[in-house]
TORVEXPA-897974 format. One record per residue (C-alpha): residue number from 1; residue in one letter; y, x, z. Coordinates in steps of 0.2 Angstrom, whole numbers, plus 5000, padded with zeros to 4 digits. Example, Ala and Ser with C-alpha at 12.3 -4.5 7.8 and 13.67 -1.06 7.14 Angstrom:
n;res;v;u;w
1;A;4978;5062;5039
2;S;4995;5068;5036
***
This chain:
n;res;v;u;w
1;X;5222;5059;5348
2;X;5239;5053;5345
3;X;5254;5058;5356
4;X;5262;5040;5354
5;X;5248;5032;5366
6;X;5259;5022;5379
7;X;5262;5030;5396
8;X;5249;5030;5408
9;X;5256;5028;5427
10;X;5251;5045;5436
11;X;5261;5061;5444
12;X;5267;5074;5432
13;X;5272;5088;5442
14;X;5292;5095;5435
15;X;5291;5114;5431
16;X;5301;5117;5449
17;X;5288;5106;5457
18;X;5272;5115;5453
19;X;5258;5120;5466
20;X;5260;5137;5472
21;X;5249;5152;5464
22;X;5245;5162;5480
23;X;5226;5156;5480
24;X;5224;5164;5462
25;X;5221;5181;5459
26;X;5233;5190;5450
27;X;5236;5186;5433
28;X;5225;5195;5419
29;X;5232;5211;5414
30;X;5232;5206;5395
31;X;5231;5187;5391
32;X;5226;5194;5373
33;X;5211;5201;5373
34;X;5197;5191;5368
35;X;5183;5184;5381
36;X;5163;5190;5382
37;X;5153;5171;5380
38;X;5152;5166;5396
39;X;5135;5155;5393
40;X;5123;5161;5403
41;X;5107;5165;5396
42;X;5094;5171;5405
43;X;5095;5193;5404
44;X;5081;5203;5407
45;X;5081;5214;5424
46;X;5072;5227;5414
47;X;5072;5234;5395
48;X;5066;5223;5381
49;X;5049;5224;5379
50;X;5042;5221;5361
51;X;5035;5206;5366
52;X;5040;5193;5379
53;X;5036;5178;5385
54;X;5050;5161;5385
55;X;5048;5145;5390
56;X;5060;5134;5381
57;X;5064;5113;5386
58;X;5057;5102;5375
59;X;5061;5087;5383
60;X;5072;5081;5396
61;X;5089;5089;5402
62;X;5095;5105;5393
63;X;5082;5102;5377
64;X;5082;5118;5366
65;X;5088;5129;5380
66;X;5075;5147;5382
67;X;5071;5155;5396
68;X;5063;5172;5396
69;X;5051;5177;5408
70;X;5051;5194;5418
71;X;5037;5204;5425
72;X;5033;5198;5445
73;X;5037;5180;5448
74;X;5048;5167;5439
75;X;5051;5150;5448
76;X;5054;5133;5439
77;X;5061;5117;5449
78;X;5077;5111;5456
79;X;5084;5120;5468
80;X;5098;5134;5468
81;X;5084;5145;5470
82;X;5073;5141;5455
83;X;5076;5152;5439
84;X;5073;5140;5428
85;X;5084;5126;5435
86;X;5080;5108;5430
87;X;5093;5096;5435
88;X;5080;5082;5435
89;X;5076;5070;5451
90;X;5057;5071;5445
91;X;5056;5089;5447
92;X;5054;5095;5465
93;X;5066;5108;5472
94;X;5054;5124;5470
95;X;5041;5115;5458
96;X;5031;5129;5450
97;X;5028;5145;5448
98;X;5025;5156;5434
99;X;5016;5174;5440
100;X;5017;5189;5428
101;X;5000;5201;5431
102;X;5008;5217;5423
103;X;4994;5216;5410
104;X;5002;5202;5397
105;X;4993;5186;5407
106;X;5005;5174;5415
107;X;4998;5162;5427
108;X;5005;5146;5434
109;X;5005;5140;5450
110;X;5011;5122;5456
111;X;5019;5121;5474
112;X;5014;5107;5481
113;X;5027;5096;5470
114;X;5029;5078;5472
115;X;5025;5072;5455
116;X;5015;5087;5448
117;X;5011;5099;5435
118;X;5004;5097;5419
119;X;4996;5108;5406
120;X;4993;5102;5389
121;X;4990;5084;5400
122;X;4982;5092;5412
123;X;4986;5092;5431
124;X;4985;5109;5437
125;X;4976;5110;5455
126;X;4977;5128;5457
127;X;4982;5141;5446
128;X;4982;5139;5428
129;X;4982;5155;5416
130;X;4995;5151;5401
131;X;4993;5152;5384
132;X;5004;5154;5368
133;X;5008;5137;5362
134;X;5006;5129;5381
135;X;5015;5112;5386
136;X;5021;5111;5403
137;X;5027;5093;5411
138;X;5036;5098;5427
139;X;5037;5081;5433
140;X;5037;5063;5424
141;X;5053;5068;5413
142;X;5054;5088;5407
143;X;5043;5098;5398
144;X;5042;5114;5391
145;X;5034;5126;5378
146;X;5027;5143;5382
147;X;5025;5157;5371
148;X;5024;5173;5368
149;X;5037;5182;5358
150;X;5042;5196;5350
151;X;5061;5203;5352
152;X;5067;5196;5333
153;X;5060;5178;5338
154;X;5067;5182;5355
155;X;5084;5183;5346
156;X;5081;5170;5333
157;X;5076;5155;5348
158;X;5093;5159;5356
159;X;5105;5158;5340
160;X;5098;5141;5335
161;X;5100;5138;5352
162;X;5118;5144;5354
163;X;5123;5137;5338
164;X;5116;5118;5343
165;X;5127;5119;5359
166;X;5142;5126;5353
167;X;5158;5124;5340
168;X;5159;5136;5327
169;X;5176;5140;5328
170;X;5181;5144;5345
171;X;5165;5145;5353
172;X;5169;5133;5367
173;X;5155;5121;5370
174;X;5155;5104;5359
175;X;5157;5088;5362
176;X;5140;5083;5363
177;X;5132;5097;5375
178;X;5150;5092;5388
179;X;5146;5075;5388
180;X;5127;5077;5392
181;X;5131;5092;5405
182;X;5146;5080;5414
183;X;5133;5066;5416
184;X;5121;5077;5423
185;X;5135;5086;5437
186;X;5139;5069;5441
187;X;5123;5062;5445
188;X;5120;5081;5457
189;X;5136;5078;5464
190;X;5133;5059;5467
191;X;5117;5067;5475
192;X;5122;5079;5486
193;X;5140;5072;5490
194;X;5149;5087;5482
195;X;5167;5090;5472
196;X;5166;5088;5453
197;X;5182;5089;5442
198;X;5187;5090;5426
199;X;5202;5095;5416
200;X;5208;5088;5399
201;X;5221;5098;5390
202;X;5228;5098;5372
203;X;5240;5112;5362
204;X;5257;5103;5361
205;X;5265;5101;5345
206;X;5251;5109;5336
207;X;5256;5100;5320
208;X;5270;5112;5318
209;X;5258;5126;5319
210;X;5250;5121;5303
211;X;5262;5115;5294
212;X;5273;5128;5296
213;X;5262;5144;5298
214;X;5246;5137;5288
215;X;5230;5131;5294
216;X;5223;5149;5299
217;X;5237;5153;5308
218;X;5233;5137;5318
219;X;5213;5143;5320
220;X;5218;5157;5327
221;X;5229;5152;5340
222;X;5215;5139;5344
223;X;5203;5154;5346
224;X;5215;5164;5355
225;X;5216;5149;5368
226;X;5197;5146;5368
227;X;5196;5167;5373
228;X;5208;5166;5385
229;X;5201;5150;5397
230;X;5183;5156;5394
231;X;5190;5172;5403
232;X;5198;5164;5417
233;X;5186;5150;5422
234;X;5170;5153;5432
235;X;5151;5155;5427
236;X;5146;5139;5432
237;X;5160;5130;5424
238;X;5159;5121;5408
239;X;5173;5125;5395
240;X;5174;5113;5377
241;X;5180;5108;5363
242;X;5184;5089;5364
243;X;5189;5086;5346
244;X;5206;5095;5335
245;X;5216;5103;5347
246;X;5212;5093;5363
247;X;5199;5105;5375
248;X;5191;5100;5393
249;X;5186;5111;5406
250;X;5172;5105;5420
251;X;5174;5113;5438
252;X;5160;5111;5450
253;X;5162;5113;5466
254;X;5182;5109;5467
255;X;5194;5094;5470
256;X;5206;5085;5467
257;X;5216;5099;5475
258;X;5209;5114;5468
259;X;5207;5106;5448
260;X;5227;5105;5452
261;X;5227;5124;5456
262;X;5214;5127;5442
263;X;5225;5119;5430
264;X;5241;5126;5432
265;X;5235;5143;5432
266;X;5228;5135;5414
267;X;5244;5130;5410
268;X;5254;5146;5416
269;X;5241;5159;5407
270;X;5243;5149;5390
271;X;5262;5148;5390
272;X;5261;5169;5394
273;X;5250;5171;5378
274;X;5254;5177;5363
275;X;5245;5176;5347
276;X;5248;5187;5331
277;X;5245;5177;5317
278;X;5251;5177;5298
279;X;5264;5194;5302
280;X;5270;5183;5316
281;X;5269;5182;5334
282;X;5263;5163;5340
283;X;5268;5155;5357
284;X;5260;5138;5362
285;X;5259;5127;5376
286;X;5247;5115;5381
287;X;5249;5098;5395
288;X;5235;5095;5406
289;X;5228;5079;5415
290;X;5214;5083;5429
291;X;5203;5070;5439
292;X;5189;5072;5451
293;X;5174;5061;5455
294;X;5180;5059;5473
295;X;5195;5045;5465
296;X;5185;5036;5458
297;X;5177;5018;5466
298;X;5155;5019;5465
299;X;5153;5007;5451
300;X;5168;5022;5442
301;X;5157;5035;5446
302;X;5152;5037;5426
303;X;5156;5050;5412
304;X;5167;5038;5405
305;X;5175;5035;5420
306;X;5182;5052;5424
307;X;5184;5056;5406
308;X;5196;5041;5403
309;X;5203;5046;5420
310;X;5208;5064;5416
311;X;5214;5058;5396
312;X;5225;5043;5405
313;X;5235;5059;5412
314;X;5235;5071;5400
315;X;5244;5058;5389
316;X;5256;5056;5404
317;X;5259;5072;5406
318;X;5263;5073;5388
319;X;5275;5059;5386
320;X;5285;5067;5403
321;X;5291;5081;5392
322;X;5276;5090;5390
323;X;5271;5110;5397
324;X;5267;5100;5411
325;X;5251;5096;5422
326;X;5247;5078;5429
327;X;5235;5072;5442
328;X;5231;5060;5457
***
């Protein structure tokens, strides 16, 4: 993205003008040190076993995502309570069920679900023991692939995994996994009449980074950044990597309001940080533009929508001096 797009109308907020920070917490102690991944993948309430059993999406949301199955009861469906969660309208809330005997059998058990479950094409009445090498159709849209593993299959399953979903660099999710996660958040929020927001932000003047300093000074300060917003956002957001320098952050569960809050605190944590790069010590700044699904009309209501929404203030942002957030 250029920075010479033409100015967007919207509400960049002046430097004296900001939103108050008292319903943060306190700011990190060390805006250096480097984030944990902050992906979730399922971890085992009990040591590693030398062989485990996953169930892994084949098809339908979340493709190529594993799941590993503990000893006692694992439940697969929609609902905040399901352990393996599948944002699908064809699943049921609590769908199935997947039973661990204690003796290396795992059984399923479908709960009575709308649209059924299927093994190998095959709708399950009662309880069905699984197998290595098992499909399961939870519903008309998602399936997935049981197995039994051992812990270097284990490992290997989650790197592919890992590595389809992610950018190399800074490990911030890619393009492609945000755009099919945002349109999934809007159809829940659309749903259940809940807050969805997203923030877009780029690094300004980053240009001079590279030119000046060199193209891995420039990496690093984009790892550096992409460290320090996996740390400060929450589980269930989504942090990635847009394209170049540009980086969005998707906020369940928040407004217009809060994505205002969120992204100051963004903004204020990234002009604190200081990154050592090429015997020198880097400071950067980033403009953000934030939008939330509750601005939009129905027939808006899309990934595109609140995408162009957000971009159409980060560039005004941008072009009102920059260091600067913009929203509704």
């Amino acid at each position: 993205m250029t920075e010479d797009k033409a100015k967007t109308p919207g509400t960049p907020s002046s430097r004296a003008s900001r939103p108050s920070m008292a319903d943060w917490s306190d700011e990190e102690a060390s805006t250096r040190s480097v984030s944990a991944d902050t992906q979730s993948f399922p971890t085992p309430v009990q040591p590693l076993l030398a062989r485990r059993a996953q169930m892994t999406v084949i098809s339908g949301p979340n493709t190529g995502r594993a799941h590993l199955l503990v000893e006692g009861e694992t439940l697969v469906g929609r609902g905040k309570e399901a352990h393996i969660a599948l944002d699908d309208a064809g699943a049921s809330r609590v769908h199935a069920r997947v039973m661990s005997t204690g003796d290396g059998r795992y059984l399923l058990e479908d709960l009575k679900s709308r649209n059924g479950t299927f093994v190998n094409g095959a709708r399950i009445e009662d309880v069905k023991e699984l197998e290595s090498g098992d499909r399961i159709h939870v519903g008309p849209n998602v399936t997935l692939s049981f197995a039994i593993l051992d812990a270097q299959a284990e490992r290997i399953t989650h790197q592919l995994y890992e590595s389809s979903v992610r950018d190399a660099l800074t490990r911030a999710h890619n393009r492609r996994y945000l755009i099919d996660r945002l349109g999934r958040e809007i159809a829940y929020a659309r749903r259940h009449s809940a807050a969805l927001s997203v923030m877009m932000f780029d690094i300004d003047h980053f240009k001079r980074v590279n030119d000046t300093l060199g193209h891995l000074a420039g990496d690093e300060v984009l790892r550096e950044i992409s460290a320090l917003v996996a740390r400060l956002i929450r589980q269930e957001d989504v942090f990635a990597r847009f394209g170049g320098e540009e980086f969005v952050v998707l906020a369940r569960g928040i407004d217009g309001v809060g994505a205002g809050r969120f992204a100051e605190r963004l903004r204020v944590a990234v002009e604190r940080l200081e990154v050592a790069a090429e015997s020198t010590v880097v400071r950067v700044t980033i403009s953000l533009g934030y939008a939330s699904l509750g601005e939009l009309g129905d027939g808006q209501r899309t990934v595109e929508g609140l995408l162009r929404l957000a971009d159409s203030r980060l560039y005004t942002a941008k072009s009102g001096g920059r260091n600067r957030t913009c929203g509704e």
